[in-house]
ZAMARGU-4260 file (C-alpha; in steps of 0.2 Angstrom, whole numbers, plus 5000, padded with zeros to 4 digits):
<rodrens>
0) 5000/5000/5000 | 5006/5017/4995 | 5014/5026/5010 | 5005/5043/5007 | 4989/5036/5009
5) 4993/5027/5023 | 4996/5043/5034 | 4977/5049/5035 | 4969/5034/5034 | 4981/5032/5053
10) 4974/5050/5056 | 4956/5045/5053 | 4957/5028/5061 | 4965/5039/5078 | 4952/5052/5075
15) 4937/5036/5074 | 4942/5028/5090 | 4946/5045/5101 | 4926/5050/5093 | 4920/5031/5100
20) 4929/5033/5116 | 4922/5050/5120 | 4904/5043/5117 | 4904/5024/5127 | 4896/5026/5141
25) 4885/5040/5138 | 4867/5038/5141 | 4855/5035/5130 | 4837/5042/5128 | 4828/5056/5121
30) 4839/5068/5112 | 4837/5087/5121 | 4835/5101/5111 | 4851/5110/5110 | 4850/5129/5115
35) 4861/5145/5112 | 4867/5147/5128 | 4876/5134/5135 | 4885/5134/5153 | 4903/5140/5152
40) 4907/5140/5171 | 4908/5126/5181 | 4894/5124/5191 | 4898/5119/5212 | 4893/5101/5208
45) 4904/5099/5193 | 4919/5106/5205 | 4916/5091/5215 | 4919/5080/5201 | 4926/5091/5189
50) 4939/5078/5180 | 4952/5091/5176 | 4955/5091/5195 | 4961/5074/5195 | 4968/5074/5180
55) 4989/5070/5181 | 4999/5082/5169 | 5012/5075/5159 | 5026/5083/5149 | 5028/5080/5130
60) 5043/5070/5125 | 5045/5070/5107 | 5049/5085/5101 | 5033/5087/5086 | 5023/5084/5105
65) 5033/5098/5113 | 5031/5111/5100 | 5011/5106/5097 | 5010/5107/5114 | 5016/5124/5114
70) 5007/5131/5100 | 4989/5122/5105 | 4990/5121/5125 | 4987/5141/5124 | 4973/5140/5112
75) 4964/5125/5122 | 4965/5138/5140 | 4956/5152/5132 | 4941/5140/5126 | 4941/5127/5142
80) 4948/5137/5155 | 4962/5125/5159 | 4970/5111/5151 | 4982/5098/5153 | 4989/5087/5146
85) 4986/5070/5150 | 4993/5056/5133 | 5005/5058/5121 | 5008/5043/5107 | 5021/5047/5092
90) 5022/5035/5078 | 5032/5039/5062 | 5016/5040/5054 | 5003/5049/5065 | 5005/5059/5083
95) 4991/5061/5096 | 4991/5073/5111 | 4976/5072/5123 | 4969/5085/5136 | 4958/5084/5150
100) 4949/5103/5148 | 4942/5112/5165 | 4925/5113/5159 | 4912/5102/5149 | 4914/5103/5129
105) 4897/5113/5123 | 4889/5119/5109 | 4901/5134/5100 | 4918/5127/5106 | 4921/5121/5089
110) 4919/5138/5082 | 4929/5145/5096 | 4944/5135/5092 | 4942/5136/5073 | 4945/5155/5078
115) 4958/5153/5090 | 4968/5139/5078 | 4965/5150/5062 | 4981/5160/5059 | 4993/5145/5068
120) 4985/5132/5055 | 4986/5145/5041 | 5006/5147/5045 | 5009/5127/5046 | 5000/5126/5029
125) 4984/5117/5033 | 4966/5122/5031 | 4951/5120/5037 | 4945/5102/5027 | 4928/5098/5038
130) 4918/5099/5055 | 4906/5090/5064 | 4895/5092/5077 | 4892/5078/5088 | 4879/5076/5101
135) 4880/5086/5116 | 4891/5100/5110 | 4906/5087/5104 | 4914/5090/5087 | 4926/5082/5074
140) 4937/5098/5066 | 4950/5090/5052 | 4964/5102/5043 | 4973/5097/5029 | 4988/5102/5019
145) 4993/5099/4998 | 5003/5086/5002 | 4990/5074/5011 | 4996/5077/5027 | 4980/5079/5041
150) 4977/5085/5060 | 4960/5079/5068 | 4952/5086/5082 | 4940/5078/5092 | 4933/5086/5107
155) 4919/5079/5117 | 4910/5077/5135 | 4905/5060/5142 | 4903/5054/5160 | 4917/5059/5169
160) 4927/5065/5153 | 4931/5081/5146 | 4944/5078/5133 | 4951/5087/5117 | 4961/5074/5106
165) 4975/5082/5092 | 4980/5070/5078 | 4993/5077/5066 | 5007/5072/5056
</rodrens>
């Protein structure tokens, strides 16, 4: 199999099982509507469970994860509040960074970080290939460059998980 092709179907397999892994668990029944305002505090009874406050901080190793790190972390704060990251995995073909956020992903955070990724992903050569919203104000956001190379995002709320997942190579 070519090698160029192998690259974003790794990125979109990550991207799949992060999506899946965000949404096992959650319970099922009827859909609520989704309305404009959404909280973006933590409430007194998420402080008590919040999973950012339990959440162990790692440092990147690999130097692709230090220098994303650097360049995303800032980004993720604004939007979330907090973040901290929690899993790093680099492969020669595809890299992923996970952070647990300080607050519940909602409706508009993919909007949010669209604006607040749009001039670092325009200086790295990507653009702005798809979104989707997922249930519960999660999203799937993918960039793309010429040459094939992809970054996934997939945020997402579940349980006791509030996790934003980068795929890149």
């Amino acid at each position: 199999m070519n090698k160029k092709l192998l690259i974003p179907i790794g990125i979109l397999v990550v991207i799949v099982i992060v999506a899946l892994a965000l949404m096992i668990g959650r319970p099922r029944g009827p859909e609520r509507p989704i309305t404009e305002e959404q909280p973006t505090e933590i409430t007194e009874e998420q402080s008590l469970t919040n999973p950012y406050d339990s959440a162990k901080e790692i440092s990147p190793i690999g130097e692709s994860a230090k220098n994303m790190n650097n360049a995303i972390k800032p980004i993720l704060v604004s939007v979330f509040g907090g973040a901290k990251l929690t899993f790093e995995f680099t492969e020669e073909l595809a890299s992923t960074i996970d952070y647990t956020v300080k607050r519940p992903v909602v409706q508009g955070d993919a909007q949010k970080l669209i604006e607040g990724l749009k001039s670092l992903m325009e200086d790295k050569g990507y653009k702005l290939a798809s979104t989707v919203q997922m249930e519960e104000g999660g999203f799937m956001i993918r960039y793309e460059k010429e040459d094939g190379a992809e970054m996934g995002i997939v945020a997402g709320s579940s349980g006791n998980k509030q996790e934003v997942a980068i795929s890149y190579h």
